[in-house]
VOLOFI-79831 format. One record per residue (C-alpha): residue in one letter; residue number from 1; x, y, z. Coordinates in Angstrom, 1 decimal, padded with zeros to 4 digits. Example, Ala and Ser with C-alpha at 12.3 -4.5 7.8 and 13.67 -1.06 7.14 Angstrom:
BEGIN
resn, resi, u, v, w
a, 1, 012.3, -004.5, 007.8
s, 2, 013.7, -001.1, 007.1
REM end
This chain:
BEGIN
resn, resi, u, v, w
x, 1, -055.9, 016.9, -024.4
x, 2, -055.7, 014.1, -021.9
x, 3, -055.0, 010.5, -023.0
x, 4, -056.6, 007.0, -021.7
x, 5, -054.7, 004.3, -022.1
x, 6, -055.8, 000.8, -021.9
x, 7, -054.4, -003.0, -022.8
x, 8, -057.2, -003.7, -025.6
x, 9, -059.9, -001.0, -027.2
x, 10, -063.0, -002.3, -028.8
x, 11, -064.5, -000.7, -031.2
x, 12, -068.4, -001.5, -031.3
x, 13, -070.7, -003.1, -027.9
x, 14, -072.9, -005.4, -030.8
x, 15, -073.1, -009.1, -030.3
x, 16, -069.3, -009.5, -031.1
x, 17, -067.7, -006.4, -029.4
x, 18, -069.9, -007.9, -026.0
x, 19, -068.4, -011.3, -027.0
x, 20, -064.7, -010.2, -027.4
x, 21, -065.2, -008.3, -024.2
x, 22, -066.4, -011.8, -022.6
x, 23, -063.8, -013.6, -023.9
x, 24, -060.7, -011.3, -022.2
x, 25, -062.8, -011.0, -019.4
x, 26, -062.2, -014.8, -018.6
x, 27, -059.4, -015.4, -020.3
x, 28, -057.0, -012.3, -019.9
x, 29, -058.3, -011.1, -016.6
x, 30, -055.7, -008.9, -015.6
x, 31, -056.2, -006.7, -018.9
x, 32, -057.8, -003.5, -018.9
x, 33, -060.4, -003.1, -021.9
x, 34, -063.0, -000.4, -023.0
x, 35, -065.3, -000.8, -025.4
x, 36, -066.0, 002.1, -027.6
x, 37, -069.8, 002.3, -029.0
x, 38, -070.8, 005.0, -031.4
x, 39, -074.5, 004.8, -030.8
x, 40, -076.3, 004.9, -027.1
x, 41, -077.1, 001.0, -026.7
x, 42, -075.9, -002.3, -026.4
x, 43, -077.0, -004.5, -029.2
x, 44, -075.6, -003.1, -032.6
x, 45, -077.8, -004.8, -035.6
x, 46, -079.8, -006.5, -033.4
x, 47, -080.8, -002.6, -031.5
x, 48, -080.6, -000.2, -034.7
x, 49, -083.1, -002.2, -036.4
x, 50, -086.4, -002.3, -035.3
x, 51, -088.8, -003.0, -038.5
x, 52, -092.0, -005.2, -037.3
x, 53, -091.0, -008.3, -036.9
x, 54, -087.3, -008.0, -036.5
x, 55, -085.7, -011.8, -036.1
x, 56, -082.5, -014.2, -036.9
x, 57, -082.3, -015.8, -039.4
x, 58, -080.0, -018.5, -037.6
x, 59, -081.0, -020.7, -034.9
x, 60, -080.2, -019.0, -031.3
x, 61, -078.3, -022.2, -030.1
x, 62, -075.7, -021.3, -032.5
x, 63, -076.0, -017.1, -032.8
x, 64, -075.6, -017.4, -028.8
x, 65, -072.4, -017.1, -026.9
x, 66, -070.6, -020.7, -026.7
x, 67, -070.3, -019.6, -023.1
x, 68, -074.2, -018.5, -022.3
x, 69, -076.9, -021.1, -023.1
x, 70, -079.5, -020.2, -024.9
x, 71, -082.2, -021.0, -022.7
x, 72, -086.1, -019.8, -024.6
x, 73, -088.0, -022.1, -026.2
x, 74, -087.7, -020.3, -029.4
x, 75, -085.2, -021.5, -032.0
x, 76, -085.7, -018.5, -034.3
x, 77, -085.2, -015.4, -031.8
x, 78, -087.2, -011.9, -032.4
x, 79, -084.8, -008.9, -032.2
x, 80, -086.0, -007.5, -028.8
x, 81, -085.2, -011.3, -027.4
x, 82, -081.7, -011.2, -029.3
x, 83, -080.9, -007.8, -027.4
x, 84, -081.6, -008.5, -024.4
x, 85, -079.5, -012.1, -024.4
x, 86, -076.3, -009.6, -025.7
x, 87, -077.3, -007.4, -022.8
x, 88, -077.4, -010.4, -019.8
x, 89, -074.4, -011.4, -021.0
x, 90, -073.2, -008.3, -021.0
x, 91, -074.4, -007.7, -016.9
x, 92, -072.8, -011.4, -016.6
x, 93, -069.6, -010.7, -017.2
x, 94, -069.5, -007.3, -015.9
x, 95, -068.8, -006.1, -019.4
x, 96, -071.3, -003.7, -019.4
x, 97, -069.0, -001.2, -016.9
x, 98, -066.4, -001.1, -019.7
x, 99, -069.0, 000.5, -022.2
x, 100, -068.3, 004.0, -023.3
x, 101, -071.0, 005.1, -025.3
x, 102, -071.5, 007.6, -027.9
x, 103, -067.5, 007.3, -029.3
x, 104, -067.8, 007.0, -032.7
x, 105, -064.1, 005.8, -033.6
x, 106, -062.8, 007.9, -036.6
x, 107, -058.9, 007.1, -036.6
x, 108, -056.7, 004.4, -035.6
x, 109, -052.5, 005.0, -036.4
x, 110, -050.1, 002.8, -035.1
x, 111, -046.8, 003.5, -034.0
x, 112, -044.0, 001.6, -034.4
x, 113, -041.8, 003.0, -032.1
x, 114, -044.3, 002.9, -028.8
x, 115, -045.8, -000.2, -030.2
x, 116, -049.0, 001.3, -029.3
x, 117, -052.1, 001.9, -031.0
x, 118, -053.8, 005.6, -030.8
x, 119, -057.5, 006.1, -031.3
x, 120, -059.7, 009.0, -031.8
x, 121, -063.1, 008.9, -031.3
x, 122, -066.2, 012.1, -031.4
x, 123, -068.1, 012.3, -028.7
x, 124, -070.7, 014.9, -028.7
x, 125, -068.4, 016.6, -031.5
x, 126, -065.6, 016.7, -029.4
x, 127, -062.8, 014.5, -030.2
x, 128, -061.3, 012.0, -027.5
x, 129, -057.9, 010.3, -027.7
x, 130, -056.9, 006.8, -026.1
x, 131, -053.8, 004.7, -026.8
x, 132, -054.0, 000.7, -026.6
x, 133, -051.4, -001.7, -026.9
x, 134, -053.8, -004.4, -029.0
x, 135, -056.9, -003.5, -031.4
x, 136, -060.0, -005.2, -031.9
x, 137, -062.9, -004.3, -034.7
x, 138, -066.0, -005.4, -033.7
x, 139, -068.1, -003.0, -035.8
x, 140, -069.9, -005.3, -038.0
x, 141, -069.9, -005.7, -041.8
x, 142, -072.4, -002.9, -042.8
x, 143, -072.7, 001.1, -042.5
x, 144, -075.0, 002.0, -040.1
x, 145, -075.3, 005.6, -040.9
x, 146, -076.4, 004.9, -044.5
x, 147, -078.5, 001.6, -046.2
x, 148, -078.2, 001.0, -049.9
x, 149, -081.3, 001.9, -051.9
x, 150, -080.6, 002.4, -056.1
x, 151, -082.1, 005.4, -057.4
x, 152, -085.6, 005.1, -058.7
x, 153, -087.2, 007.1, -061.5
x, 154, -089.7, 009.1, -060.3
x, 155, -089.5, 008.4, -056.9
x, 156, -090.2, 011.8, -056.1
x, 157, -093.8, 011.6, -058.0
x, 158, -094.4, 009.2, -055.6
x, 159, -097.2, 010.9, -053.0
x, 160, -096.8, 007.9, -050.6
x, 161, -094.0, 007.1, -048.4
x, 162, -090.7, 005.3, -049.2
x, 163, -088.4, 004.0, -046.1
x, 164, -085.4, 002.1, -045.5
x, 165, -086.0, -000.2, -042.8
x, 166, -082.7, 000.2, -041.4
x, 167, -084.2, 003.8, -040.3
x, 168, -087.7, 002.4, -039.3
x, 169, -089.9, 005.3, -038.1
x, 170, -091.9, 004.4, -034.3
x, 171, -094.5, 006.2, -035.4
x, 172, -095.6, 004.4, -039.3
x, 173, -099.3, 004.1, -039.5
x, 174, -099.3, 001.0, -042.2
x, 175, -103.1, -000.6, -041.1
x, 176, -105.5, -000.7, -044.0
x, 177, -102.9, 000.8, -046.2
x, 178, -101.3, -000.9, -050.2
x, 179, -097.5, -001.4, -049.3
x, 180, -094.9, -002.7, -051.4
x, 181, -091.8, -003.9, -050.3
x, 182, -088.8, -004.2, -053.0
x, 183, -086.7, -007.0, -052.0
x, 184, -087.0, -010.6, -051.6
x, 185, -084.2, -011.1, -048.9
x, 186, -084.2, -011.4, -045.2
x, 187, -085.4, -008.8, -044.3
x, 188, -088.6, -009.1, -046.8
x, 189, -089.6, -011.9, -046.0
x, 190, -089.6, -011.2, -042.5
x, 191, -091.5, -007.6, -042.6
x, 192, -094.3, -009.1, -045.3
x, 193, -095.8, -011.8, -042.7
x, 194, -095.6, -009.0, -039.9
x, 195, -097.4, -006.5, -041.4
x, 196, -099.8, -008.4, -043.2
x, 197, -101.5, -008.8, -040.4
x, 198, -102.8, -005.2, -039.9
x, 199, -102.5, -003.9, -043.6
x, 200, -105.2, -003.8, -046.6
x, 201, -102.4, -005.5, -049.2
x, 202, -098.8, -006.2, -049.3
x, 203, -096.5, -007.3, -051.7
x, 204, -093.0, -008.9, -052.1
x, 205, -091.7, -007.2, -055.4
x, 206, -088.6, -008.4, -056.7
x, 207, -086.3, -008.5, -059.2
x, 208, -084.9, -012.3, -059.1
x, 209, -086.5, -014.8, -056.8
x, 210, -084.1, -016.3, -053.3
x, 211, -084.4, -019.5, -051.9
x, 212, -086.5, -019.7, -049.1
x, 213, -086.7, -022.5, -046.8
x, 214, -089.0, -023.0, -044.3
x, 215, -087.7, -023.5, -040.3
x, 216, -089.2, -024.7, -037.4
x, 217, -090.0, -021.3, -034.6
x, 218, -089.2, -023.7, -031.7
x, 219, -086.8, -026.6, -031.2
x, 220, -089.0, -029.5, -029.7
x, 221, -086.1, -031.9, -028.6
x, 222, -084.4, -028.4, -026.6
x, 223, -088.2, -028.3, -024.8
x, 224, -088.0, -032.3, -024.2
x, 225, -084.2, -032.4, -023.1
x, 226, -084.7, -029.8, -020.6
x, 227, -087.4, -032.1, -018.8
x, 228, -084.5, -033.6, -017.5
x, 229, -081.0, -032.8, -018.4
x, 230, -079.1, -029.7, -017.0
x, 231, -079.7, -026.1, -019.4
x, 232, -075.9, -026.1, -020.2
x, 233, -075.9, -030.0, -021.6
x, 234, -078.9, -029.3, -023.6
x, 235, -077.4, -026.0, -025.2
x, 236, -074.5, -027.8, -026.0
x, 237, -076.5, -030.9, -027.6
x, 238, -078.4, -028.8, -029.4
x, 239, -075.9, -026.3, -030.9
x, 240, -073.5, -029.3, -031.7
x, 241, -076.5, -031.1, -033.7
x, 242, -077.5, -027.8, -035.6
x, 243, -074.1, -026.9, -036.4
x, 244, -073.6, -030.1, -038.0
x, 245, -077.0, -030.0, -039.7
x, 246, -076.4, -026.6, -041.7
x, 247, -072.9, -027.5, -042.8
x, 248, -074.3, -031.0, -043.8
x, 249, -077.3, -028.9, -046.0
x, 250, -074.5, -026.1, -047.1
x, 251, -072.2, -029.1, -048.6
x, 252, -075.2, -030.5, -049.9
x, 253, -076.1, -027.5, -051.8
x, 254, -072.4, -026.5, -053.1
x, 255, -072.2, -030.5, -054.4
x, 256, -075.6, -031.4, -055.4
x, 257, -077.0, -028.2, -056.8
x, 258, -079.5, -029.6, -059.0
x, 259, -081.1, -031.8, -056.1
x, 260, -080.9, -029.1, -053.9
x, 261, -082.4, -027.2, -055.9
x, 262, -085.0, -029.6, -057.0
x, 263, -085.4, -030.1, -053.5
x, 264, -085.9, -026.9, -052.1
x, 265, -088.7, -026.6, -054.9
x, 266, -090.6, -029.4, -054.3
x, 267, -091.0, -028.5, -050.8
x, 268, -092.3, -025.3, -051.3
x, 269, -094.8, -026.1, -053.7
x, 270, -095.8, -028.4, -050.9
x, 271, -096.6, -025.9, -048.9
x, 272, -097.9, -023.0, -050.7
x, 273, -101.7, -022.8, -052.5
x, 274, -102.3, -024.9, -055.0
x, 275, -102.6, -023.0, -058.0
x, 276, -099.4, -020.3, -056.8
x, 277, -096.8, -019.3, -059.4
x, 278, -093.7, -021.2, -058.6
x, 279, -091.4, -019.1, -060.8
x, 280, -091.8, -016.9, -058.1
x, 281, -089.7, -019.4, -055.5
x, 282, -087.0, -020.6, -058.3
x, 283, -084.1, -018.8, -058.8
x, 284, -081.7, -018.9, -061.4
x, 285, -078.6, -019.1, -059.3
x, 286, -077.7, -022.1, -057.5
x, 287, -078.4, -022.7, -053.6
x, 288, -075.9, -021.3, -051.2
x, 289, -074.2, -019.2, -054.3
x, 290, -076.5, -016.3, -052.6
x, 291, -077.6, -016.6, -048.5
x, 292, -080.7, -018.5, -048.1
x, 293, -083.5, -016.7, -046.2
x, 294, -084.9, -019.2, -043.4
x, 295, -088.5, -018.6, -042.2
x, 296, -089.8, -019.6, -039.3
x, 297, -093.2, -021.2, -038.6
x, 298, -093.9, -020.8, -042.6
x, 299, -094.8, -017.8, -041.4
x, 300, -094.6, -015.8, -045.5
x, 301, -096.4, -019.1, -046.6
x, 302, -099.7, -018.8, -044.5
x, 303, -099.6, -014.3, -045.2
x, 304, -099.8, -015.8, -048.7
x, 305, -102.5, -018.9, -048.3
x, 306, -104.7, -015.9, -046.0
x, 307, -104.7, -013.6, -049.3
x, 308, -103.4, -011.0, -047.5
x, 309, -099.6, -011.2, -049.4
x, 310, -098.7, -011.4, -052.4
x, 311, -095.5, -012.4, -054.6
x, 312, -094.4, -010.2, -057.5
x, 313, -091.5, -011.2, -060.2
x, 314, -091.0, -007.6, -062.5
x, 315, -088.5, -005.0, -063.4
x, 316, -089.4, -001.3, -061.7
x, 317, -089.9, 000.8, -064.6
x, 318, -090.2, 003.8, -062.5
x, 319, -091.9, 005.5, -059.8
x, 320, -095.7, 007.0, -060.2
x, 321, -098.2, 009.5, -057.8
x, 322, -100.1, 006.9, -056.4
x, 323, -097.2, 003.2, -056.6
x, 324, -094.9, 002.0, -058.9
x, 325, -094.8, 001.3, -062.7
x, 326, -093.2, -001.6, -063.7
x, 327, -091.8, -002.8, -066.7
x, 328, -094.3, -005.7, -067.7
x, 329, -097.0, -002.8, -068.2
x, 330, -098.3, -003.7, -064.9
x, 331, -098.9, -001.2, -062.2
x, 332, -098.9, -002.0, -058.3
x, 333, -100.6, 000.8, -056.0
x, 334, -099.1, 001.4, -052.6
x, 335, -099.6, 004.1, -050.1
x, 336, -095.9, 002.3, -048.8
x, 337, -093.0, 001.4, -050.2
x, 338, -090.5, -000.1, -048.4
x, 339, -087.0, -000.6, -050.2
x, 340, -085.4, -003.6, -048.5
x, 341, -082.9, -003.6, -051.2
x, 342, -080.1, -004.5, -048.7
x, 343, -077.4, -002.9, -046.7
x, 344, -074.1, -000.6, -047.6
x, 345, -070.7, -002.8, -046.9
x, 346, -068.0, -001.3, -045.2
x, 347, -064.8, -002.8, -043.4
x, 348, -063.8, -002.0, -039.7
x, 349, -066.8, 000.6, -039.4
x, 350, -064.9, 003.0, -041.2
x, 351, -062.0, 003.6, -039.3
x, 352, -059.5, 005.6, -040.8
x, 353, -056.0, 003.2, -040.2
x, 354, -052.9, 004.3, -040.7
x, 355, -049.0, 002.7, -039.5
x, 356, -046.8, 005.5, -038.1
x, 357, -049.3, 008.4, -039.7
x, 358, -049.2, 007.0, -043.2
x, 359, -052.9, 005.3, -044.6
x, 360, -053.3, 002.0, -044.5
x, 361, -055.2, 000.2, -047.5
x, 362, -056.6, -003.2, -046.1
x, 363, -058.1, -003.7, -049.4
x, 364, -054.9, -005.3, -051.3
x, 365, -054.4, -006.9, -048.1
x, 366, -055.0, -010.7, -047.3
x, 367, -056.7, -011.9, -043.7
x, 368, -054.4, -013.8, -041.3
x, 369, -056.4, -016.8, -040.3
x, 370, -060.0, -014.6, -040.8
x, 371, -058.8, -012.7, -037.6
x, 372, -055.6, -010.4, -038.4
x, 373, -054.5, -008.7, -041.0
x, 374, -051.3, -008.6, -043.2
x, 375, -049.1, -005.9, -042.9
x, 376, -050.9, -004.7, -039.2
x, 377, -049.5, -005.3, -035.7
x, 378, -051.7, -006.2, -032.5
x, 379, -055.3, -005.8, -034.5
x, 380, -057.9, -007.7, -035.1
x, 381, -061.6, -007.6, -036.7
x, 382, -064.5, -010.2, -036.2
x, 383, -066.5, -011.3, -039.3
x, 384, -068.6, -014.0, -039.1
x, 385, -069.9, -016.7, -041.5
x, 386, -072.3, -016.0, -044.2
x, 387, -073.4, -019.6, -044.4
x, 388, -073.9, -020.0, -041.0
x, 389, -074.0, -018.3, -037.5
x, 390, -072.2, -015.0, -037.6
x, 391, -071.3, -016.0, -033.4
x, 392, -070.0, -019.2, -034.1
x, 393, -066.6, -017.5, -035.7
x, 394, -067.0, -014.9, -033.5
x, 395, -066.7, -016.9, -030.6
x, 396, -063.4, -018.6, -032.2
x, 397, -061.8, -014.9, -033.4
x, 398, -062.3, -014.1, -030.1
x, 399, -061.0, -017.2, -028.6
x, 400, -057.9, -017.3, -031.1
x, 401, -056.6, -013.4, -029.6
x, 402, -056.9, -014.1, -025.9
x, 403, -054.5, -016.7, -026.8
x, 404, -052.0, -014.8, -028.8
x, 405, -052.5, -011.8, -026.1
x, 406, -051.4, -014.1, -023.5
x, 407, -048.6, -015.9, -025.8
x, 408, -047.0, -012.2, -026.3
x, 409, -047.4, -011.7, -022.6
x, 410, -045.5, -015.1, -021.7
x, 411, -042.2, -014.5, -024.0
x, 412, -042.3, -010.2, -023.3
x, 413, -043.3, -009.1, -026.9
x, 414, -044.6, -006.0, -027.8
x, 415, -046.0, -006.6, -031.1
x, 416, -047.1, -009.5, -033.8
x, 417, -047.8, -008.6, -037.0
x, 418, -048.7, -011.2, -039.8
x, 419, -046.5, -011.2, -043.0
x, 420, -047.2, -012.8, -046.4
x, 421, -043.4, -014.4, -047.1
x, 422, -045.2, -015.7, -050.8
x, 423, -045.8, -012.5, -052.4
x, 424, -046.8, -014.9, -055.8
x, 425, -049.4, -016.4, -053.9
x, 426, -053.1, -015.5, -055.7
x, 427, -055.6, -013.4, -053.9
x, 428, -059.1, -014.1, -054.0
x, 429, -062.5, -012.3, -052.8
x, 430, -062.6, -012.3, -048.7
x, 431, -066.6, -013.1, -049.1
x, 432, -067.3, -016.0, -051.9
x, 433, -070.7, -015.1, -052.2
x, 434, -072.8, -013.5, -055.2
x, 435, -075.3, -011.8, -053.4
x, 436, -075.8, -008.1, -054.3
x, 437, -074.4, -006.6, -051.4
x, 438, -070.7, -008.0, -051.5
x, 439, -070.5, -007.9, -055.4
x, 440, -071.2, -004.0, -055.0
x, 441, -067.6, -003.9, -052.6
x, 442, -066.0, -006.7, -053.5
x, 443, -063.4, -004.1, -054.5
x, 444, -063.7, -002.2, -051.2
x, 445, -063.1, -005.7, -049.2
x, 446, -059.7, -006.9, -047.7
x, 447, -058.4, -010.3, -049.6
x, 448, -058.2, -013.8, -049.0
x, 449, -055.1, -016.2, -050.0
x, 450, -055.4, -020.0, -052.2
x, 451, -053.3, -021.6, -049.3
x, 452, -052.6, -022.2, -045.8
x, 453, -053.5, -019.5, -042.9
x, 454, -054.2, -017.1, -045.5
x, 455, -057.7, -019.0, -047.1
x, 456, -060.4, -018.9, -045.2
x, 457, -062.8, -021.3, -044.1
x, 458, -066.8, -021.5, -044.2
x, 459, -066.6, -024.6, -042.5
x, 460, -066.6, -024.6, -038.3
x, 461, -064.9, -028.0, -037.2
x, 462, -061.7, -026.9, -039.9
x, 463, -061.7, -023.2, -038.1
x, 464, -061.9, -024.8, -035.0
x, 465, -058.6, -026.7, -035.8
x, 466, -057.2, -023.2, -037.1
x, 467, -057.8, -021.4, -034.7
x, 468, -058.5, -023.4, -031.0
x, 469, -056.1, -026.4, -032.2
x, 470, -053.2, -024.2, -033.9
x, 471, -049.9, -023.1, -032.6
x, 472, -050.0, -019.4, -032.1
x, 473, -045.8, -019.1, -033.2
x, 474, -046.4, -020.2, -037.1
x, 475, -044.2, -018.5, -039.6
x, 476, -046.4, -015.9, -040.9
x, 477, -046.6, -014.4, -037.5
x, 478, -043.7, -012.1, -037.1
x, 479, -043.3, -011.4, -032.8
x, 480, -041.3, -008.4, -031.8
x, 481, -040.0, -006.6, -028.1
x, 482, -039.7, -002.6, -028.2
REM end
């Protein structure tokens, strides 16, 4: 079987793997890439879902490229809009040529004697074998062939339908019809507004409320600026002022819970009817302990002031022939039932790593500056913020390999690998977050250290010092020549 070989593989063309691709397309230039995709598209998350009303829930000045302006009037970005943005840059950059699609990457093994990586992926069932010299996981945080959805009793009494939207059919017929979606998360809050347009009733049921916030759909100083100031000075005004804005309301929340919370309340009762249950809009968790779910326009607030949504607090007793039984006694009736109970975690899209043929178990492992990992030479993985813009530390991850790529190439090494030389230190959860979705892997997810390059940052401006300002030759990195 015959064997490509290339400088850098990428595994997944999504809105990092195009951004990485950027990135050594500028700053490595004389390095040949590819860019393995398992599916048939640019796009990732933002082309596999495709639920009515698809969006971000961050602002596009910030889940944009550093290097592309965002230049709609939109702050808050439908999915179609998102995709196309990944695919101009892609076009930009000339990225798009290194995209081979349908490689689903299965294996990765490292050997220590080539210094080389080799890297099987299927394609059409047939298996395809490449060696690289550097690694880079761009596959997102979430499996794509499989959402999470708990087993319900009774489900199959159920003489309605019940979908996932992560496997949204084209063809769903949901006007004048009872639906009930489970789940008060992003994507909730974004499908109930959608589809309350065209359906008889809808309802948010869910277990425990989230906090919900309220956004504007379009920036009005990006739309003034632009009057008269160049696209690129405006995008960077605008993604400078936002960035500081959400860590300025994420500190707020992690310090002042109480008044955040109180806060946060107060402004939704504001907004929604007069007489509305407001247990249904307070958690029990602090702000920011779970991601907040942003909506844009108050978009869920007028579905519910119109009549045609509603908000429902209860336990699921079990499935029944014509909706669902819940636990109160209550019944709701639904012809649909969608489960946005959330998504299935997985690290490095599944990849099977080993070192020199033997597995490799990243989950004892600690991240190396949220880029590398310990214990494995010349790779990398992109993982975003959760209290922020996923791009934002994509566009530094990104930034921070170009620069160690070039650094090997300047002194003639072959391989870096990041080593943990305090094996007392403690190890805490890579993701500090309580949402459902990481507490069901926590156990499944790579580490984090207490100190130094081994803790990880939710905060941009000290990442950008760890990663644009720092020396690329600290002591945890350990540079080797064949």
């Amino acid at each position: 079987m015959a064997t490509e070989h290339f400088d850098v593989l990428i595994a997944g063309a999504g809105l990092s793997g195009i951004g990485v691709a950027c990135h050594l397309s500028k700053k490595c230039p004389g390095k040949t890439f590819a860019i393995l995709e398992a599916r048939d598209a640019i796009g990732g998350t933002w082309d596999l879902f495709r639920y009515p009303g698809i969006r971000s829930d961050s602002d596009m000045f910030t889940l944009g490229y550093r290097f592309k302006p965002w230049t709609s009037d939109k702050g808050i970005a439908d999915g179609g809009d998102i995709r196309q943005y990944i695919r101009d840059a892609a076009a930009e950059h000339t990225v798009d040529e290194k995209i081979r699609y349908g490689h689903k990457v299965k294996t990765a093994d490292w050997s220590t004697r080539d210094k080389l990586w080799t890297v099987t992926s299927e394609v059409d069932g047939e298996t395809r074998v490449y060696t690289a010299k550097y690694l880079m996981g761009c596959t997102g945080y979430y499996d794509y062939d499989e959402g999470f959805t708990p087993d319900f009793e009774g489900r199959d009494d159920f003489t309605g339908q019940v979908i996932h939207p992560q496997f949204w059919p084209e063809d769903l017929d949901y006007k004048d019809k009872k639906v009930v979606v489970i789940g008060s998360g992003a994507t909730a809050v974004t499908l109930i507004p959608s589809m309350s347009r065209e359906v008889e009733r809808i309802t948010m049921l869910q277990r425990s409320p989230t906090y919900i916030v309220p956004v504007p759909s379009k920036d009005k100083l990006a739309i003034r600026l632009r009057k008269f100031m160049p696209e690129s000075f405006v995008y960077s005004i605008i993604r400078s002022r936002n960035i500081m804005l959400t860590m300025a309301f994420y500190n707020y929340c992690k310090r002042f819970p109480q008044k955040a919370r109180e806060f946060i309340f107060n402004f939704n009762k504001k907004i929604l009817p007069k007489n509305f249950d407001m247990s249904h809009f307070t958690p029990k968790y602090n702000p920011w302990d779970e991601r907040l779910c942003a909506v844009p326009g108050g978009d869920l607030y007028k579905a519910i002031h119109k009549g045609k949504a509603d908000v429902v607090t209860d336990h699921i007793e079990r499935f029944v022939e014509d909706g669902i039984q819940l636990k109160s006694g209550n019944k709701l009736e639904a012809d649909i039932v969608i489960t946005a109970t959330g998504l299935k975690v997985v690290v490095l899209g599944k990849i099977a790593v080993s070192i020199d043929g033997q597995p490799f178990d990243v989950t004892d492992k600690m991240s190396y500056r949220g880029v590398m990992f310990e214990g494995i030479p010349n790779a990398g993985m992109v993982f975003g913020y959760t209290n922020s813009s996923w791009t934002l530390k994509a566009d530094l991850i990104a930034d921070y390999f170009c620069r160690v790529i070039n650094h090997m190439d300047d002194k003639g090494y072959d391989a870096v690998v990041p080593v943990n030389r305090d094996p007392s230190m403690p190890k805490k959860a890579f993701i500090d977050l309580s949402s459902g979705y990481i507490s069901r892997v926590k156990d499944q997810l790579p580490k984090q250290g207490t100190r130094g390059a081994w803790k990880l940052h939710q905060n941009y401006f000290r990442d950008w010092l760890s990663l644009r300002a720092s020396r690329i030759t600290a002591k945890e990195l350990e540079y080797s020549k064949k």
